[in-house]
C-alpha positions as CSV (number, residue, x, y, z in Angstrom):
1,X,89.1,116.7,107.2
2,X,87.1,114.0,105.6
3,X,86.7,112.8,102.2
4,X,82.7,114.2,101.9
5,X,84.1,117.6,103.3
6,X,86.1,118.4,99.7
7,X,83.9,118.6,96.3
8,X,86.9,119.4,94.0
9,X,84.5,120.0,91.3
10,X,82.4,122.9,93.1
11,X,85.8,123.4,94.2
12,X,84.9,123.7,98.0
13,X,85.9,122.7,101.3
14,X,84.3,122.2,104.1
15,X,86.0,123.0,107.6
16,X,84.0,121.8,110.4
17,X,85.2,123.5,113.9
18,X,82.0,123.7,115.7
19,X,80.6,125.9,113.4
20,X,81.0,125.0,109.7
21,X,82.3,127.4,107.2
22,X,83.0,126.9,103.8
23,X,86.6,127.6,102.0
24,X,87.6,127.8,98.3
25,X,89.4,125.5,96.5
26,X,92.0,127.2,94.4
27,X,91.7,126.3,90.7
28,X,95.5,125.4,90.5
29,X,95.0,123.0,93.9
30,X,91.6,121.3,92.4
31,X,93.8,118.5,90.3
32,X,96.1,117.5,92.5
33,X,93.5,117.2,95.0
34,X,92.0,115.5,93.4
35,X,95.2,112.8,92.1
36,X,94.9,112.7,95.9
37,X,91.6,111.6,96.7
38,X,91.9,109.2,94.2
39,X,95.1,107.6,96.0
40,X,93.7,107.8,99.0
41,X,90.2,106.3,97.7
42,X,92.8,103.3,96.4
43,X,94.4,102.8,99.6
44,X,91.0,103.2,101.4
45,X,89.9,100.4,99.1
46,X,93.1,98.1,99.7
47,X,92.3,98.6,103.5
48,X,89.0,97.3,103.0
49,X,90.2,94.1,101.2
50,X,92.5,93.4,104.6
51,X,89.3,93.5,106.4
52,X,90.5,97.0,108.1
53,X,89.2,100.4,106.4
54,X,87.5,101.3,109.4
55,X,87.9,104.7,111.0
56,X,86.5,106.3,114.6
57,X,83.1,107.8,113.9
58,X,81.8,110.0,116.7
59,X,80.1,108.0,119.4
60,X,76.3,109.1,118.4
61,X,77.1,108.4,114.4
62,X,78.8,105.2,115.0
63,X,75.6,103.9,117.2
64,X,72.9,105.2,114.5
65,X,75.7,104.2,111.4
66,X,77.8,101.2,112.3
67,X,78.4,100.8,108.5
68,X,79.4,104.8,107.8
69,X,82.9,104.0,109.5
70,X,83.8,102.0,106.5
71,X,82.2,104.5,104.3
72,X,84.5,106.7,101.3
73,X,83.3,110.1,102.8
74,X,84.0,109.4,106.4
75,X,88.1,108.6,105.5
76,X,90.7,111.2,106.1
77,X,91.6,113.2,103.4
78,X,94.9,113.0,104.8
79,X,95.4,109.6,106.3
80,X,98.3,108.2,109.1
81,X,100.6,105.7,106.9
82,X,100.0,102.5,109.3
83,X,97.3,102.0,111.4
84,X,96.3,102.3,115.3
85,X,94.8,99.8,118.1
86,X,92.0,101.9,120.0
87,X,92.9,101.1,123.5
88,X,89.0,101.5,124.2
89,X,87.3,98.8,121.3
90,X,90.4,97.4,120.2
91,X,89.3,97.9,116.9
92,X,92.2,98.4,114.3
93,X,91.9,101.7,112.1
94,X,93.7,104.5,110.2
95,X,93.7,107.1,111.8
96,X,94.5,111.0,110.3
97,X,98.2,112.0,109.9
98,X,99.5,113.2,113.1
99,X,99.8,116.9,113.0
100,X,103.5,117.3,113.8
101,X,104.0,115.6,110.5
102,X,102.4,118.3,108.7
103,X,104.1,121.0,110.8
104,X,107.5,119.3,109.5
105,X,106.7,119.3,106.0
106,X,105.3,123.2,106.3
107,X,108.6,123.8,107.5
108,X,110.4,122.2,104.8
109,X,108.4,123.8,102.1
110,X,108.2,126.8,103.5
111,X,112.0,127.8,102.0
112,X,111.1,126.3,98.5
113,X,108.1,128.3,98.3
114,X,110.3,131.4,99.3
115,X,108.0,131.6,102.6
116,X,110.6,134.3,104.3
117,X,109.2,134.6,107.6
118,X,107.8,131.7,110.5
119,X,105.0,129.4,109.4
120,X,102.8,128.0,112.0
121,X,99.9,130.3,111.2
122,X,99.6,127.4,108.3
123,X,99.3,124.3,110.2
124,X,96.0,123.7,111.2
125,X,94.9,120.7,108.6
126,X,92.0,121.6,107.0
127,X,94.0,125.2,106.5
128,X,97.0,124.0,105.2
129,X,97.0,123.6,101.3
130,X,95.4,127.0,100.8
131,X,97.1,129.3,103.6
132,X,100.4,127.8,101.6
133,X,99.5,128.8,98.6
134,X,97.9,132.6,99.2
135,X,99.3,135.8,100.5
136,X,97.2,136.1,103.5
137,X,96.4,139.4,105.5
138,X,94.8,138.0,108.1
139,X,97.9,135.8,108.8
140,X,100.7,138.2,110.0
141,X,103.6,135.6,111.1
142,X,104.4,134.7,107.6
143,X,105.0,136.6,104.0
144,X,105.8,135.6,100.9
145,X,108.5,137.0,98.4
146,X,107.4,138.5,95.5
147,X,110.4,139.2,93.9
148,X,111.0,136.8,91.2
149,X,113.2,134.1,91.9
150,X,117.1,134.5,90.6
């Protein structure tokens, strides 16, 4: 997911899976989406001042927009802590955060959100923050409890 794919003030995202579809923003997620963006716009900006801020644009985009790849919107929502040598430029760039990350956190959270039953329904990326969140029927490998907690 990429920073033009959330407008926290329509409060929409944007998933785009070969065929685009547009999810809601929960109001109690829109802040601290948005505290995030901003970090991530300040690191993104930091990046830029090292001469790196670059990210891999797909190959048609990056031919008609060599600049877009150092654009805001085209950054990671959810960026990799260091960055990455691609073995086929050699260009150095941030890449997103590695999804087994995410699936470790899920599974840490998943007991302090009083998520009783398996999680992995919840990982995909641009998924994750609302799936967490929402009692889904759609999603039958997890439930949450809704007795009140003790």
């Amino acid at each position: 997911m990429r920073g033009k794919d959330v407008e926290v003030t329509r409060r929409e995202i944007v998933v785009r899976a070969g065929k685009d579809r547009v999810m809601i923003l929960p109001v109690r997620l829109a802040a601290r989406l948005q505290t995030h963006l901003k970090m991530v716009k300040a690191q993104h900006d930091a990046d830029l001042a090292l001469g790196r801020g670059e990210v891999w644009l797909p190959d048609a985009l990056a031919v008609k927009s060599p600049n877009a790849a150092q654009a805001w919107g085209w950054q990671s929502v959810f960026p990799a802590v260091g960055f990455f040598v691609d073995p086929r430029s050699g260009a150095v760039r941030r890449h997103h955060l590695d999804e087994k990350r995410v699936q470790q956190a899920v599974k840490r959270a998943a007991p302090r959100a009083e998520i009783v039953a398996r999680t992995p329904c919840a990982i995909r990326l641009p998924r994750l923050c609302l799936r967490t969140v929402t009692t889904s029927t759609r999603c039958k490998s997890w439930a949450i409890r809704t007795s009140p907690r003790p």
